[in-house]
N, C-alpha and C positions, 0 to 999 in steps of 0.2 A: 104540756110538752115533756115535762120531767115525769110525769107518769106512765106518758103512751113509751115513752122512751127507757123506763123502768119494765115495762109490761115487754117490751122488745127482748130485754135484753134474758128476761125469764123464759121465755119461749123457749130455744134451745135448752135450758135444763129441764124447763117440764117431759121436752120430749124424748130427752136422754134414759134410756132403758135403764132399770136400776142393775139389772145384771148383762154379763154376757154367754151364751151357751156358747160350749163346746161340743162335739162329736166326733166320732170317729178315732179307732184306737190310737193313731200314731198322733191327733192333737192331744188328746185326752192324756196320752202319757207323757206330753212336754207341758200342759200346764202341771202335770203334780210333780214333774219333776223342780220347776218353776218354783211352786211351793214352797217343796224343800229344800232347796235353793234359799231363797228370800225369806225364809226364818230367821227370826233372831230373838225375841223376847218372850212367845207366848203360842202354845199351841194349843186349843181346845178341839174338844171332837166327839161326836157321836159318832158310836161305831157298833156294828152289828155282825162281826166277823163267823156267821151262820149264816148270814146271806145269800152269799156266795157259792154254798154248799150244794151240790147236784146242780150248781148252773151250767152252761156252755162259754165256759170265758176262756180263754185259751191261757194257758201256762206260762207262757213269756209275759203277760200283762200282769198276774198275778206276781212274777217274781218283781216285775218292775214297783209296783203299788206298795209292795211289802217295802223294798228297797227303799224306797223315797217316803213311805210312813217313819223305818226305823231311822233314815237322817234326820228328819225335821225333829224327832222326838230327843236324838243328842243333840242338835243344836238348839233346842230350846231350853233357859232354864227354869224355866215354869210350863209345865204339860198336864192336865185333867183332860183324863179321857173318861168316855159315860159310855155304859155297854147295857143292852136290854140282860133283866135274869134270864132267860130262855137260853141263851147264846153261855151261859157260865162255862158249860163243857167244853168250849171250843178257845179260850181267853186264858189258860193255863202258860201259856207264854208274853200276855203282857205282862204281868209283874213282875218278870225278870228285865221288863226296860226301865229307863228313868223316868222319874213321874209319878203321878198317883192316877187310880184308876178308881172308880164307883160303880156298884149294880144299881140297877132302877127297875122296876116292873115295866119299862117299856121307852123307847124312844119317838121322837116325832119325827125322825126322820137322817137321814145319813149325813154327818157335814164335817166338814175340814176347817178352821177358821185360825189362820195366822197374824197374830200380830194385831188383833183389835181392828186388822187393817183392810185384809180379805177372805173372803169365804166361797168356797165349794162345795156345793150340793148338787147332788146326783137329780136330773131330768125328772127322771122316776123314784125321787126321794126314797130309794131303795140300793143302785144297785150304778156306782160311778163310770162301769164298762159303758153304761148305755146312754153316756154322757152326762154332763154337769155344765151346772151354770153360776159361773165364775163372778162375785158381788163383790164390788168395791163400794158402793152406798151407803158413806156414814150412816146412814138414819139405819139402815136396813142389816150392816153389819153390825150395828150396836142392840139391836131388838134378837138378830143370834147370841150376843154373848147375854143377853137377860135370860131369853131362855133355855141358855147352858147353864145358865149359873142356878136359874131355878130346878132347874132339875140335880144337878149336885148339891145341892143345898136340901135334896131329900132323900139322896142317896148313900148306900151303904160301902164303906171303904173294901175295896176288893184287895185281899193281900192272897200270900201262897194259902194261908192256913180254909180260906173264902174258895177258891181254886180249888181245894182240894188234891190229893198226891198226886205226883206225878208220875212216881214210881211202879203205877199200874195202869196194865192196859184194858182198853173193857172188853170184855169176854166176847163181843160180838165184832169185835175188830180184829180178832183174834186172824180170822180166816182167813180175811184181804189183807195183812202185814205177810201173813205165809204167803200169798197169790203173786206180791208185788215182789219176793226177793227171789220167787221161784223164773220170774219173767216171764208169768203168763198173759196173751194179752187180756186183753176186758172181756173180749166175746166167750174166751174160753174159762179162765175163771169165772166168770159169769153161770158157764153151763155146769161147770164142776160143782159151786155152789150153790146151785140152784136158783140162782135170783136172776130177775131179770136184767138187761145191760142197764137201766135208768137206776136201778138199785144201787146195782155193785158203782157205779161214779160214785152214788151219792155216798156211800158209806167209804170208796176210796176219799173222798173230802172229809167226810168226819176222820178218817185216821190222819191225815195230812196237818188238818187243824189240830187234832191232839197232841202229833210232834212238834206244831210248832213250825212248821216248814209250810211250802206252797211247790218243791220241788220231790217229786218222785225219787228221784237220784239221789239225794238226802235222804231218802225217808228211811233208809236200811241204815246208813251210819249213825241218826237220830237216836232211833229204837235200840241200837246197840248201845249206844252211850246210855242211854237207862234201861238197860237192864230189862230189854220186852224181847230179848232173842233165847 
């Protein structure tokens, strides 16, 4: 009796999913805000901020993500973030937040992880717009911080000097910071420059990432304050 009644009471946790998915932009922006929110001792996170670059993610989501990345990052006092090498050129504005940052030759995958406690991973362990799946599972949330830890534990301290200046802008973004203060729209800078419209996004997101912003309207006041005007 003490075992079928042991085996009863397991049954509900075995069938307890270890995560839960989210979707859809307007949940998806109240768990991170949630997030950041319910921070308070420790943020870790693999982050690929080149992901995002020539996708279709609309602009209010991005300022939101950004938004609710840079509170959980003040309100934690311990933050290690891990960023693939590939992604270097676009990471020139995390070392200006608190915290330490690390290159790696590669991550496994997108994740948010507050607090030893929960963790956020993106659906498509790529890309958090196209939702995530929200883990509270001791067992499950403690095998993410092993393999955060293992991968900072081989990785290289990113400082400004790792970043590289910021003071310059790259020659090939030269064209699209003139396009975006002239107020031309995409299809037309597009045709001016020769590039196709899937182009000219992609390289207005490389210039976006390189100031540091995720807002258009920013991106002239940016570029002015260092010296790219």
């Amino acid at each position: 009796m003490l075992a079928r009644s042991a085996m009863n009471r397991a049954a509900p946790e075995a069938q307890r999913p270890p995560g839960r998915p989210v979707r859809g932009t307007r949940r998806i922006s109240a768990a991170l805000a949630g997030l950041a929110a319910s921070t308070r001792h420790e943020l870790l996170t693999f982050d690929d901020p080149a992901a995002s670059v020539g996708r279709a993610i609309p602009e209010p989501f991005l300022e939101l993500a950004g938004a609710c990345m840079r509170a959980a990052v003040e309100r934690a006092p311990e933050v290690r973030r891990i960023v693939p090498r590939h992604a270097l050129p676009h990471v020139a504005g995390a070392v200006r937040l608190p915290g330490r940052a690390r290159l790696t030759d590669a991550i496994p995958f997108k994740m948010i992880l507050v607090d030893r406690t929960v963790a956020a991973v993106p659906l498509d362990l790529e890309l958090l717009y196209n939702g995530l799946l929200l883990i509270r599972d001791p067992v499950v949330v403690q095998a993410l911080v092993r393999a955060h830890q293992a991968s900072w534990d081989t990785g290289e301290e990113l400082t400004a000097a790792t970043a590289g200046p910021r003071g310059q802008l790259p020659p090939q973004l030269r064209p699209i910071l003139e396009a975006l203060l002239a107020g031309l729209t995409d299809e037309t800078a597009a045709a001016r420059l020769g590039m196709s419209g899937r182009t000219y996004s992609r390289r207005v997101g490389e210039l976006l990432h390189a100031l540091g912003t995720t807002s258009r309207f920013r991106a002239g006041a940016e570029a002015a304050r260092r010296g790219w005007l």
